[in-house]
DRENPA-3360 file (N, C-alpha, C; in nm, 2 decimals, always signed):
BEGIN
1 = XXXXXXXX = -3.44/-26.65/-4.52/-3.33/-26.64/-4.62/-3.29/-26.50/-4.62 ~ -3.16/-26.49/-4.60/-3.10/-26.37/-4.69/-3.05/-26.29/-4.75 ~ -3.11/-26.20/-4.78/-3.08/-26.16/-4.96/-2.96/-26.04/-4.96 ~ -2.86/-26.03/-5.08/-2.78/-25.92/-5.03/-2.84/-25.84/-5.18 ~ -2.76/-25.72/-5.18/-2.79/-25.60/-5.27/-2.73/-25.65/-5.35 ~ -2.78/-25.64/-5.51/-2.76/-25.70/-5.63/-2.76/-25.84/-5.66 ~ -2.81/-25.94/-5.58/-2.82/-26.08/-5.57/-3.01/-26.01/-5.66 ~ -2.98/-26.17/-5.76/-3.14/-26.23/-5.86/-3.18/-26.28/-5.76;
9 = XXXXXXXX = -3.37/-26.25/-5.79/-3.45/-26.34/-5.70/-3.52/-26.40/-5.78 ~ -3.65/-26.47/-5.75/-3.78/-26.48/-5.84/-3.84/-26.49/-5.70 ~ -3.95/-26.38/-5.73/-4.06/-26.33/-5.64/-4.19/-26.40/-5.74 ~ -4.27/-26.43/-5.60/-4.36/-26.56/-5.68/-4.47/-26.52/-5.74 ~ -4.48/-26.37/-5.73/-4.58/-26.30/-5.85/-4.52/-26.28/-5.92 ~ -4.38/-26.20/-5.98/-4.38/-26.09/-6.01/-4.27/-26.16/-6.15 ~ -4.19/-26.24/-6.10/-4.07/-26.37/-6.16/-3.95/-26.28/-6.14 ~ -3.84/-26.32/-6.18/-3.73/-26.25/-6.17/-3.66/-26.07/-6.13;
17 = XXXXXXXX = -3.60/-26.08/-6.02/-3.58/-25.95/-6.03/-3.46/-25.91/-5.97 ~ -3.41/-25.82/-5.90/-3.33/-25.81/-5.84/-3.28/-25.74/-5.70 ~ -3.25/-25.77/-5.62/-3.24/-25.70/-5.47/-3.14/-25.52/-5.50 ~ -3.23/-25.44/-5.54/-3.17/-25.28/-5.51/-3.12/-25.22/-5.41 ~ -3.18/-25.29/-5.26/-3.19/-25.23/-5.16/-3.24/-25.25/-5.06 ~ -3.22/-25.24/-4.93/-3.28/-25.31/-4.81/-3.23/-25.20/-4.68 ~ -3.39/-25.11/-4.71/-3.43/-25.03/-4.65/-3.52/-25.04/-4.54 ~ -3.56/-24.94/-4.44/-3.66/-24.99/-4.34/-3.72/-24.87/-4.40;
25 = XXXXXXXX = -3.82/-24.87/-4.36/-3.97/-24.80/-4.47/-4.08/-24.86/-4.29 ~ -4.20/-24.71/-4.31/-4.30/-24.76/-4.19/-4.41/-24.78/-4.23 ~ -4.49/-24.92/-4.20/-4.60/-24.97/-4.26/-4.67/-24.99/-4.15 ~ -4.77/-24.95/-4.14/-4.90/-24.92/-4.05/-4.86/-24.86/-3.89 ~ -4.74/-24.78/-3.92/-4.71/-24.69/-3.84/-4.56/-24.72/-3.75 ~ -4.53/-24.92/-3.74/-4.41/-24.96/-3.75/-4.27/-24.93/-3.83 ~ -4.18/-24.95/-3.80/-4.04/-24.92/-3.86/-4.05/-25.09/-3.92 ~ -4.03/-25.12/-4.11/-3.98/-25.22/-4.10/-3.92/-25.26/-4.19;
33 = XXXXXXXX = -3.84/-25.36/-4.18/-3.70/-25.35/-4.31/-3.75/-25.44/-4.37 ~ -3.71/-25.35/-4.55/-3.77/-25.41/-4.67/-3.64/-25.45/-4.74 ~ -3.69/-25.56/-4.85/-3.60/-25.58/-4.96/-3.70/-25.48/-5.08 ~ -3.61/-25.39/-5.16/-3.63/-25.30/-5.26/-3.61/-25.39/-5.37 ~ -3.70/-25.48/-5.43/-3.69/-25.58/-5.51/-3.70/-25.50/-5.67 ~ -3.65/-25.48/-5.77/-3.64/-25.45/-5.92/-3.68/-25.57/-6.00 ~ -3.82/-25.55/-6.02/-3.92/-25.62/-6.12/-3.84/-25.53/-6.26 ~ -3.84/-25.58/-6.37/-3.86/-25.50/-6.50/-3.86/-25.37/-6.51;
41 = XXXXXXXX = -3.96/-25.30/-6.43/-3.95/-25.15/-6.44/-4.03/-25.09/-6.36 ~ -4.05/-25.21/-6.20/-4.08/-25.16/-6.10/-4.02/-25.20/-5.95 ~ -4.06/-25.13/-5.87/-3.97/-25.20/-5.73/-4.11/-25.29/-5.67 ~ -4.07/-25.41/-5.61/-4.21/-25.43/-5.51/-4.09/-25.44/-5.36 ~ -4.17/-25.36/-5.32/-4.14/-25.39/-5.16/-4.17/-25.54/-5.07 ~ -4.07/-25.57/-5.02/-4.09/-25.72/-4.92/-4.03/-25.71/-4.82 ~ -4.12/-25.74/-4.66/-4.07/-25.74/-4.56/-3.94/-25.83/-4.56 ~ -3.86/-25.82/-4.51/-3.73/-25.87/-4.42/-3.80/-26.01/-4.38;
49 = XXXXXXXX = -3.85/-26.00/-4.30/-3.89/-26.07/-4.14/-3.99/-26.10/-4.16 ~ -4.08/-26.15/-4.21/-4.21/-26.17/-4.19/-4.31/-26.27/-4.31 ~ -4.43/-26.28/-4.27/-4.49/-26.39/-4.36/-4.44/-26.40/-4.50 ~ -4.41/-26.27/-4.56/-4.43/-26.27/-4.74/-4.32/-26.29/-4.71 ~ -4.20/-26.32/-4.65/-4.07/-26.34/-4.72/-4.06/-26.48/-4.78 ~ -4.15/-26.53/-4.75/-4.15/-26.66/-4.88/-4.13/-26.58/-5.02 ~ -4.20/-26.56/-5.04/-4.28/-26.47/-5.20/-4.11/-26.48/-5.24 ~ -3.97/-26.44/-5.22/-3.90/-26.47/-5.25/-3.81/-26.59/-5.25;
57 = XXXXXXXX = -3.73/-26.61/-5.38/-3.62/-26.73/-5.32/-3.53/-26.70/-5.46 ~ -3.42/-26.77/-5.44/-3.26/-26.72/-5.51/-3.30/-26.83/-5.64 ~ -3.28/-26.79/-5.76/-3.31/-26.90/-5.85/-3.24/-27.00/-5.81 ~ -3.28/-27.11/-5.90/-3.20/-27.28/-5.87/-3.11/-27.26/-6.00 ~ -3.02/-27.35/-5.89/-2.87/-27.40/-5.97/-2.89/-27.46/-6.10 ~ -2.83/-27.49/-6.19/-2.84/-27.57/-6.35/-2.89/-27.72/-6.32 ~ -2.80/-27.77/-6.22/-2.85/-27.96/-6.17/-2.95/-28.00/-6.12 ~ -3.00/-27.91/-6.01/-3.12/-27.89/-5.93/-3.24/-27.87/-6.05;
65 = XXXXXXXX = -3.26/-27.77/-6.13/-3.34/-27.77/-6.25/-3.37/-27.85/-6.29 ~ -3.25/-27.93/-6.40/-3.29/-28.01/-6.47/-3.35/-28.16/-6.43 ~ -3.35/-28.14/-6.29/-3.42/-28.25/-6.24/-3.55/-28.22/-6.20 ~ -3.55/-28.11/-6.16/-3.72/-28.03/-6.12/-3.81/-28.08/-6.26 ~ -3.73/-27.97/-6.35/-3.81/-28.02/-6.49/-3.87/-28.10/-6.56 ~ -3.80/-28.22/-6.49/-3.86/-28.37/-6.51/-4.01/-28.39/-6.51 ~ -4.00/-28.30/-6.42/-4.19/-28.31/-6.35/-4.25/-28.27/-6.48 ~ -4.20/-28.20/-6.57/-4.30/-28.18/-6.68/-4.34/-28.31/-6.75;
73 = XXXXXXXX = -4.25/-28.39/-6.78/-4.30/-28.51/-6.82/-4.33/-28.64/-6.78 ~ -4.40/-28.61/-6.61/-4.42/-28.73/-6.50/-4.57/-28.72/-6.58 ~ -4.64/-28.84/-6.51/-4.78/-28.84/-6.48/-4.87/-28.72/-6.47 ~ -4.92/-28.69/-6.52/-5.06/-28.57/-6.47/-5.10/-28.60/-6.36 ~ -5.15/-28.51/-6.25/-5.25/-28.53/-6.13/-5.38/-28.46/-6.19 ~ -5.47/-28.56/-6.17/-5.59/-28.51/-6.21/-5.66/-28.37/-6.15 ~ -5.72/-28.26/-6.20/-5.76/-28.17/-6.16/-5.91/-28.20/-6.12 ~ -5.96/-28.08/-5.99/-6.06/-28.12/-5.94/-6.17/-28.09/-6.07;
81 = XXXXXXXX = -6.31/-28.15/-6.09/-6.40/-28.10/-6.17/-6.46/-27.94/-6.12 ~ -6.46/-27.95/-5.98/-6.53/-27.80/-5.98/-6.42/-27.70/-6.03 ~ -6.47/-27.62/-6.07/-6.37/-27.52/-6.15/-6.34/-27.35/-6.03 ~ -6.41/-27.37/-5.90/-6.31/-27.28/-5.82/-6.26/-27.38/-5.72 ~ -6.24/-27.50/-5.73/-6.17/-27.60/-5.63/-6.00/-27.59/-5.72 ~ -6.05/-27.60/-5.84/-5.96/-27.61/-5.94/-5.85/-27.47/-5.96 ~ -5.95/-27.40/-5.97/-5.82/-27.25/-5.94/-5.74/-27.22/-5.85 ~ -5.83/-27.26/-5.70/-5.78/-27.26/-5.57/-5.65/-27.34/-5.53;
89 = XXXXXXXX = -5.66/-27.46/-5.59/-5.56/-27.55/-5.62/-5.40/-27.49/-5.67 ~ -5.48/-27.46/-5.82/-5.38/-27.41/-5.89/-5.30/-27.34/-5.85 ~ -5.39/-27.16/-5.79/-5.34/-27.03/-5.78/-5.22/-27.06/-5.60 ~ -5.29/-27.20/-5.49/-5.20/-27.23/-5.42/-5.05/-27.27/-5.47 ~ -5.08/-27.35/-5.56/-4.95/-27.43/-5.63/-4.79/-27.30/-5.70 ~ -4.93/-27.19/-5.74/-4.81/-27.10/-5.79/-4.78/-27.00/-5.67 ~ -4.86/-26.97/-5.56/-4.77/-26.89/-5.48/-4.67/-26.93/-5.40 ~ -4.67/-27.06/-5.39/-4.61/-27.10/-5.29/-4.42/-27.12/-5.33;
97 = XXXXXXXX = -4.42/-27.04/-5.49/-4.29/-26.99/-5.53/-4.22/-27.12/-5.58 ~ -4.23/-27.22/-5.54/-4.15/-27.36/-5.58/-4.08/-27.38/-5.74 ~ -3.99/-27.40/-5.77/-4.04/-27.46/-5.94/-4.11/-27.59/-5.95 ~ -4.10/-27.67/-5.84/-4.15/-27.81/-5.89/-4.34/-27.77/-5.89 ~ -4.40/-27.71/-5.80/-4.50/-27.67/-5.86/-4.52/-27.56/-5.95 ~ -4.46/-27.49/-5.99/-4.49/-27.40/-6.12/-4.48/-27.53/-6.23 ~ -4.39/-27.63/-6.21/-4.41/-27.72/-6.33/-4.49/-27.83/-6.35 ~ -4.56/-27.84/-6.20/-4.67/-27.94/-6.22/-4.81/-27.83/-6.26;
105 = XXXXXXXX = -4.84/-27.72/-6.24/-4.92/-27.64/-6.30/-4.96/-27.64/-6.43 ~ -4.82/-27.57/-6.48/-4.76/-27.61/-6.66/-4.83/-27.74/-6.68 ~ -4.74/-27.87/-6.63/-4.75/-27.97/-6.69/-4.95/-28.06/-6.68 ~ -4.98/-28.02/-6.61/-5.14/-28.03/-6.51/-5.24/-27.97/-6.63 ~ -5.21/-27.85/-6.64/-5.30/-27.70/-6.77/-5.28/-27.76/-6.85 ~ -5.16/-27.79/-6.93/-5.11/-27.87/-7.05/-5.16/-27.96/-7.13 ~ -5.19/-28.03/-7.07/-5.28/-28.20/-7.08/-5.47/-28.15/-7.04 ~ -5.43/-28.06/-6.96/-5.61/-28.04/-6.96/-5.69/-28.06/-7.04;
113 = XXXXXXXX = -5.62/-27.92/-7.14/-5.74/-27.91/-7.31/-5.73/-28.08/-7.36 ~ -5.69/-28.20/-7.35/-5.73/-28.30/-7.37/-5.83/-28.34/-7.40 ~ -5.91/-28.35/-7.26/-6.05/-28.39/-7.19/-6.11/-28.28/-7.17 ~ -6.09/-28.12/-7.14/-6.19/-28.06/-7.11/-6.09/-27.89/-7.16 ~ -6.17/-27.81/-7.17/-6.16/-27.67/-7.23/-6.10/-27.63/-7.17 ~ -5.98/-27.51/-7.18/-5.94/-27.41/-7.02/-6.05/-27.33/-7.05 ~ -6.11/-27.28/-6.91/-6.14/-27.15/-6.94/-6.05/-27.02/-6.95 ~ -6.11/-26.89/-6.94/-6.02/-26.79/-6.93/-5.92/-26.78/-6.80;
121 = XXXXXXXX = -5.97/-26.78/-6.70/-5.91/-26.79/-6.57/-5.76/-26.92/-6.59 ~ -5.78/-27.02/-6.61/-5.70/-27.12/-6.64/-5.64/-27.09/-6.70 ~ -5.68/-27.01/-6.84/-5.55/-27.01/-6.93/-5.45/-26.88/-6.89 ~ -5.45/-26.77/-6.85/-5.42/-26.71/-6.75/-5.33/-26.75/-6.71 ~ -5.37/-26.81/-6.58/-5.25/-26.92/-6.51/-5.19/-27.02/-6.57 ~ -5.21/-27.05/-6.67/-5.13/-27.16/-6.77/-5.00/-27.01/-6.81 ~ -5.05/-26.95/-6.87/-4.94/-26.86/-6.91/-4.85/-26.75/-6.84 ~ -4.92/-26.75/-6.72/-4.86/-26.70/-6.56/-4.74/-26.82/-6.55;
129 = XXXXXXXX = -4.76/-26.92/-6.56/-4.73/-27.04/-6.50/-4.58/-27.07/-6.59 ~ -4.57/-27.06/-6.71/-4.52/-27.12/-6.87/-4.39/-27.02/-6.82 ~ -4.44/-26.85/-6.85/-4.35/-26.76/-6.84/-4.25/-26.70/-6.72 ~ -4.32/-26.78/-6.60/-4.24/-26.82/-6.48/-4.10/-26.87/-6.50 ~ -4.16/-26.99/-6.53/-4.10/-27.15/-6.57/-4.00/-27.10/-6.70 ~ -4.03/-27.07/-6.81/-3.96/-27.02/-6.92/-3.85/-26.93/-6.88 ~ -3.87/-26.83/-6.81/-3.78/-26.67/-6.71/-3.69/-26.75/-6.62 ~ -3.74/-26.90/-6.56/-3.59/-26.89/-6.49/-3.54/-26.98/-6.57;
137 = XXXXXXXX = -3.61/-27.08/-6.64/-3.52/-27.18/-6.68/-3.40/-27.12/-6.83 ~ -3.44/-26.98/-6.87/-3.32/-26.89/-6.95/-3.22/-26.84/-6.86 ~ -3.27/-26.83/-6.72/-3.16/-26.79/-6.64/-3.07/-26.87/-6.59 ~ -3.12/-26.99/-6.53/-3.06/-27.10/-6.49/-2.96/-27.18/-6.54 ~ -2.97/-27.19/-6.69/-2.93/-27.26/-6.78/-2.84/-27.16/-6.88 ~ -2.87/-27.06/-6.86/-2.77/-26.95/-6.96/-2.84/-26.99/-7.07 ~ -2.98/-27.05/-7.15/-2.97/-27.04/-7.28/-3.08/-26.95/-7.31 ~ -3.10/-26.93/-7.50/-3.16/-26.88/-7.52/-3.38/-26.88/-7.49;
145 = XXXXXXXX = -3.44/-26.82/-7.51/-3.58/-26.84/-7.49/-3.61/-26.93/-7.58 ~ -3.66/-26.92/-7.69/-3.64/-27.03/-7.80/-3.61/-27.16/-7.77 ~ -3.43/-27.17/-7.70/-3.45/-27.35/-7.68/-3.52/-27.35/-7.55 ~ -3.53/-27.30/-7.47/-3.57/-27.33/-7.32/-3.73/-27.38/-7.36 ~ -3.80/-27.31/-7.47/-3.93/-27.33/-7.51/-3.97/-27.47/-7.58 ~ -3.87/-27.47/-7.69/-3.79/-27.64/-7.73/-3.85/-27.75/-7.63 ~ -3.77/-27.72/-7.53/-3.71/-27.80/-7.45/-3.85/-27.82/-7.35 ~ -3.90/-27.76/-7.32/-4.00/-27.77/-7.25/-4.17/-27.83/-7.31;
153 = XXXXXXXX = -4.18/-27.78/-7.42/-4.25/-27.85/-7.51/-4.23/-28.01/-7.56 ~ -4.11/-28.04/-7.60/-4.09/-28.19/-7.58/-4.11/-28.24/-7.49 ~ -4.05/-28.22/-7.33/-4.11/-28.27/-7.21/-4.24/-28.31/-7.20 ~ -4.33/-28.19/-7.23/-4.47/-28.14/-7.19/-4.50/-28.28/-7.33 ~ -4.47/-28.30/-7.40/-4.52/-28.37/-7.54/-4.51/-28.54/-7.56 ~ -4.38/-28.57/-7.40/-4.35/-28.73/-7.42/-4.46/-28.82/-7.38 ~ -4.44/-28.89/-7.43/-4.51/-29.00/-7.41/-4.53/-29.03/-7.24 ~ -4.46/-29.04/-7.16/-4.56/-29.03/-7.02/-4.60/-28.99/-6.93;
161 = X = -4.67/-28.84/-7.05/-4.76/-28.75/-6.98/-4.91/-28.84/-7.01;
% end
């Protein structure tokens, strides 16, 4: 994919940011061209060309969303019992940048404390996961944080989770 100067991204650590610049910079002695990505109040560097350019993608459209979102109030998938099968799981689900898994995450952690505890690690990633999901869906939608939180909580709360 990509990206031009001053085009929004969401980088799949880091959430929302914006393309400054796309420079070539030498990393392990190579010439190679970066996107100058503007996190909050830092840059992360990302190759051009190469494996981590996943780590980015252009937020989703308002239509596309509100159907992604859905997933908050599908069925739960059960999580594994071992608890590093279970992070492994997870921490795959959130790099891999998607919204529809940042919202099966959410929706997955959500329903957990039901039947069993988060630990610290979990809750973490539940709130890695929420603030993702919350950051674009205020961008996506133009509204405030407040209703996007609304709105996501009723999902997360219907009846067939």
């Amino acid at each position: 994919m990509d990206f031009h100067i001053g085009e929004k991204v969401i980088h799949s650590t880091f959430g929302i940011g914006e393309i400054a610049a796309i420079e070539e910079m030498e990393i392990n002695g190579l010439p190679v061209e970066c996107y100058l990505v503007r996190v909050s109040e830092m840059t992360v560097y990302v190759p051009v060309n190469s494996a981590y350019q996943n780590s980015l993608r252009t937020p989703i459209a308002a239509p596309e969303f509100l159907k992604t979102v859905e997933i908050l109030s599908s069925p739960i998938e059960s999580l594994a019992e071992d608890r590093l099968l279970r992070k492994n799981h997870l921490m795959t689900l959130l790099r891999d940048c998607r919204l529809s898994s940042i919202c099966e995450v959410v929706r997955d952690l959500h329903s957990y404390p039901q039947k069993f505890k988060l630990n610290d690690q979990e809750k973490n990633i539940l709130e890695q996961a929420v603030k993702s999901l919350l950051t674009e869906w205020t961008l996506s939608l133009e509204i405030p944080n407040h209703e996007a939180t609304l709105t996501m909580e009723s999902l997360l709360n219907s009846d067939s989770n």
